[in-house]
mmCIF file of the C-alpha atoms, coordinates in Angstrom:
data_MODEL
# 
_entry.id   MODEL 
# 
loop_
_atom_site.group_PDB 
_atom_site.id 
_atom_site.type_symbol 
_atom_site.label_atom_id 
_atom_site.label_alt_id 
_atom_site.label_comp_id 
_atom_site.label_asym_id 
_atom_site.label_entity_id 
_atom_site.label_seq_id 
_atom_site.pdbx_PDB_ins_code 
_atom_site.Cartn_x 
_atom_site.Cartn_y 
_atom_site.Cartn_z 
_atom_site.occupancy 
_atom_site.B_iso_or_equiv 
_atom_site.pdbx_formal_charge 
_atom_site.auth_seq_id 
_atom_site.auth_comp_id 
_atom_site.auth_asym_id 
_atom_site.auth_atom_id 
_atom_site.pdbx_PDB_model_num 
ATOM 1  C CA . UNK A 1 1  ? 15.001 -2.530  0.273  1.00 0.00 ? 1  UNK A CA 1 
ATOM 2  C CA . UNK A 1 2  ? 13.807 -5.211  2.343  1.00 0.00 ? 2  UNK A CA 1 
ATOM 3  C CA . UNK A 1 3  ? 11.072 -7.741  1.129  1.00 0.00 ? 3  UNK A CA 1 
ATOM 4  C CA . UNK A 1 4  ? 8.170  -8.543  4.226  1.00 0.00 ? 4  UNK A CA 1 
ATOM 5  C CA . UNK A 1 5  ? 6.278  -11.307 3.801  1.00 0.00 ? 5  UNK A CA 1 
ATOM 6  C CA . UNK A 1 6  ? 2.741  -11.189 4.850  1.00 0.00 ? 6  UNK A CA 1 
ATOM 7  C CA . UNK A 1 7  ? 0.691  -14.427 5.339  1.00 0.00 ? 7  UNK A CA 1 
ATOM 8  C CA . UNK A 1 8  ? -2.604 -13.168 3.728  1.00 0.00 ? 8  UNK A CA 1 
ATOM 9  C CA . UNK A 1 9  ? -3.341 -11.817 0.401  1.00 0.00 ? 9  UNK A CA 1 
ATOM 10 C CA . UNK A 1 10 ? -3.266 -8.082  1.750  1.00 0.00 ? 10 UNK A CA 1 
ATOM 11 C CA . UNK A 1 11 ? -2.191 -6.528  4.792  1.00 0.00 ? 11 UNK A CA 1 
ATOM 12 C CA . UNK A 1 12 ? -3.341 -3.070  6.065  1.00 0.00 ? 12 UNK A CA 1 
ATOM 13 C CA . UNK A 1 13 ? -0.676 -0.050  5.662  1.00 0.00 ? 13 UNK A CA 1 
ATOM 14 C CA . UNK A 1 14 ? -0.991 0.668   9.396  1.00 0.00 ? 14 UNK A CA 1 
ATOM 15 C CA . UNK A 1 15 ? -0.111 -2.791  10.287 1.00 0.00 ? 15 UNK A CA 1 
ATOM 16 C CA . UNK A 1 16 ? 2.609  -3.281  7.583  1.00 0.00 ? 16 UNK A CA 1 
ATOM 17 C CA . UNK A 1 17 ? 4.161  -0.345  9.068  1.00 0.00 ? 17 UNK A CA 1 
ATOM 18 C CA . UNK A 1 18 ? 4.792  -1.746  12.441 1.00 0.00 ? 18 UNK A CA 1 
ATOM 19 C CA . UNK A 1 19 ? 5.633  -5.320  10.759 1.00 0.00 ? 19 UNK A CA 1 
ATOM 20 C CA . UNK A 1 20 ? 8.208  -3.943  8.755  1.00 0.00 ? 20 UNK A CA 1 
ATOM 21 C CA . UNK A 1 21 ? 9.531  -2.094  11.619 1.00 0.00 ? 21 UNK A CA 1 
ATOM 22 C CA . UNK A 1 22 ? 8.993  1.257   9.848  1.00 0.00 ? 22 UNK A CA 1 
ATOM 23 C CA . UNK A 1 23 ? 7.425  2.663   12.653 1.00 0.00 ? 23 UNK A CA 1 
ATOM 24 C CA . UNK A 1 24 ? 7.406  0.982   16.028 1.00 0.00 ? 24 UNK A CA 1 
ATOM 25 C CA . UNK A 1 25 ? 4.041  1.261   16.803 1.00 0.00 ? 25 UNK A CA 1 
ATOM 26 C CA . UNK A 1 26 ? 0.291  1.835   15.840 1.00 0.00 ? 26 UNK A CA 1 
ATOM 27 C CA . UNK A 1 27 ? 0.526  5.500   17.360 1.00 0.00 ? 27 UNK A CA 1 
ATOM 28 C CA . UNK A 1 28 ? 3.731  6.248   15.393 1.00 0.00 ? 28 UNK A CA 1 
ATOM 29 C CA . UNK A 1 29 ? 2.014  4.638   11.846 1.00 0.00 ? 29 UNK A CA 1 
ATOM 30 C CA . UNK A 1 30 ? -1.032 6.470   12.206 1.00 0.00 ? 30 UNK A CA 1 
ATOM 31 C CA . UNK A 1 31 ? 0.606  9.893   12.894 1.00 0.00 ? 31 UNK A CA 1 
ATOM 32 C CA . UNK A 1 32 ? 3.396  9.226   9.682  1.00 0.00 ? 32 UNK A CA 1 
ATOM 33 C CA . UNK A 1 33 ? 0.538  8.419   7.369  1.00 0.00 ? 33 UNK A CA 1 
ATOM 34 C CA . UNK A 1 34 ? -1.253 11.775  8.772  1.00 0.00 ? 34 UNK A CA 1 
ATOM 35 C CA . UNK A 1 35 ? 1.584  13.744  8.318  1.00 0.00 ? 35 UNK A CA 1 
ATOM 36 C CA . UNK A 1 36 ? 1.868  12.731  4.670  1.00 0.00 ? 36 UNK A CA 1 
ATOM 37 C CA . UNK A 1 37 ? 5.315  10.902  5.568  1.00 0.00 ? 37 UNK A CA 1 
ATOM 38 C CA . UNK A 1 38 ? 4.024  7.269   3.957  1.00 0.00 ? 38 UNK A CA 1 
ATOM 39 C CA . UNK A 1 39 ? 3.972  6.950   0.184  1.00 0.00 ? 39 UNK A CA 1 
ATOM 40 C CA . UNK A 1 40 ? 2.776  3.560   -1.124 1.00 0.00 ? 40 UNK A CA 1 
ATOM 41 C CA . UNK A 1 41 ? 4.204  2.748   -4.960 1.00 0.00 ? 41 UNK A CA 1 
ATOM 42 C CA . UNK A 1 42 ? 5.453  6.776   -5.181 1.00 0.00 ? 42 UNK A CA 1 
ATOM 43 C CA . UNK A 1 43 ? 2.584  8.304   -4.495 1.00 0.00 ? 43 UNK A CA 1 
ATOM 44 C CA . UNK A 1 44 ? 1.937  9.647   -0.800 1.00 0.00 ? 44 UNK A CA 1 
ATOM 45 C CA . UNK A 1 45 ? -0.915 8.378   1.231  1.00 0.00 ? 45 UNK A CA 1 
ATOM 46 C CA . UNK A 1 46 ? -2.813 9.391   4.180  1.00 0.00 ? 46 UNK A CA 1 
ATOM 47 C CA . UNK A 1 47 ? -5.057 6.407   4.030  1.00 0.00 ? 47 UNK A CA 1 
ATOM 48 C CA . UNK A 1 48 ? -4.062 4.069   6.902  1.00 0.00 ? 48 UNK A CA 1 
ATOM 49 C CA . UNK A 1 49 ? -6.032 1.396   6.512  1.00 0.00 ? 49 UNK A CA 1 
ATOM 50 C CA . UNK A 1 50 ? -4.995 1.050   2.872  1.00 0.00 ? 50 UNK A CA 1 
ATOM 51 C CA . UNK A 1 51 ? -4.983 -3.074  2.052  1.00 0.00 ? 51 UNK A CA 1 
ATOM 52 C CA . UNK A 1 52 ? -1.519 -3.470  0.317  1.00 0.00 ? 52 UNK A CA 1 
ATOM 53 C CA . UNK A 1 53 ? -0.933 -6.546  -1.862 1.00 0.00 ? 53 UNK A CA 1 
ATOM 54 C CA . UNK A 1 54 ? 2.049  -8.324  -2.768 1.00 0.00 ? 54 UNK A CA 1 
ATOM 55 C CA . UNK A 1 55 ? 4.633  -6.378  -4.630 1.00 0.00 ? 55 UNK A CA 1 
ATOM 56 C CA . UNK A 1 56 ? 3.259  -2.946  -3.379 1.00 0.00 ? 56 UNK A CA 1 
ATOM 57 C CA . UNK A 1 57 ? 6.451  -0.803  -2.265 1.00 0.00 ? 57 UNK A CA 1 
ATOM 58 C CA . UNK A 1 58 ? 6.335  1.193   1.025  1.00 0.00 ? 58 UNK A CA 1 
ATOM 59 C CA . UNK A 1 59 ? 8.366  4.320   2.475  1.00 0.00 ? 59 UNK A CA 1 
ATOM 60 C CA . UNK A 1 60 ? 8.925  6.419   4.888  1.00 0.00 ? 60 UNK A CA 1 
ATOM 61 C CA . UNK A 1 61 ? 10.438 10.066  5.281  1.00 0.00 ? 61 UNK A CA 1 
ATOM 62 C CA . UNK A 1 62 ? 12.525 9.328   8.552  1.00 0.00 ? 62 UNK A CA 1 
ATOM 63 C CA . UNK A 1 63 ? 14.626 12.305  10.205 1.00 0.00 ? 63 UNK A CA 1 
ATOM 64 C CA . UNK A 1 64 ? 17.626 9.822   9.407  1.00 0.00 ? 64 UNK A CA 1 
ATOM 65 C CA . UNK A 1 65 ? 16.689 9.598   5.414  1.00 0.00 ? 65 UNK A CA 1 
ATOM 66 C CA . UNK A 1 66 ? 14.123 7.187   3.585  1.00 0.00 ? 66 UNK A CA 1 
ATOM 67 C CA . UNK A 1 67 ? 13.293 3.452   4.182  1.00 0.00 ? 67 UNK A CA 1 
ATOM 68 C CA . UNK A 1 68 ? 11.345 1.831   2.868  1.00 0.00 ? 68 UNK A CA 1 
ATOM 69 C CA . UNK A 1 69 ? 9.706  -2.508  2.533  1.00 0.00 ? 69 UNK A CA 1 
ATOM 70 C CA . UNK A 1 70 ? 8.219  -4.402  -0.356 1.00 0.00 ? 70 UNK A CA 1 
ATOM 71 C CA . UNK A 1 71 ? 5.086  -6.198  0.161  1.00 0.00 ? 71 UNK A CA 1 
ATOM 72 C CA . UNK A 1 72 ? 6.144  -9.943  -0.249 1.00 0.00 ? 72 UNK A CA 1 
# 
């Protein structure tokens, strides 16, 4: 699992989506976390403006199997 740095103390899941290339863009994060496809730590949320801090993990339920990026 990949490690994406962030330059602030948190980051927004919606925007740490598209930074971490999980989903290539804004339209595609916002329908993945509504769908119930994003789980932040293990736990699934539908809360796209989450703030994520460093060391939070982040995946996705792709059609081609799970990915996922730590918060660095």
């Amino acid at each position: 699992m990949d490690t994406v740095e962030i330059s602030d103390d948190v980051i927004r899941l919606g925007q740490f989506l598209k930074l971490a290339n999980l989903a290539e863009s804004g339209a595609q994060a916002r329908d993945l976390v509504a769908d119930g496809e994003v789980s932040v730590n293990g736990e699934v949320d539908t809360r796209r403006g989450r703030q994520l801090h460093r060391g939070d993990v982040v995946e996705v339920d792709a059609p081609t199997g799970r990915r996922g990026a730590t918060v660095g």
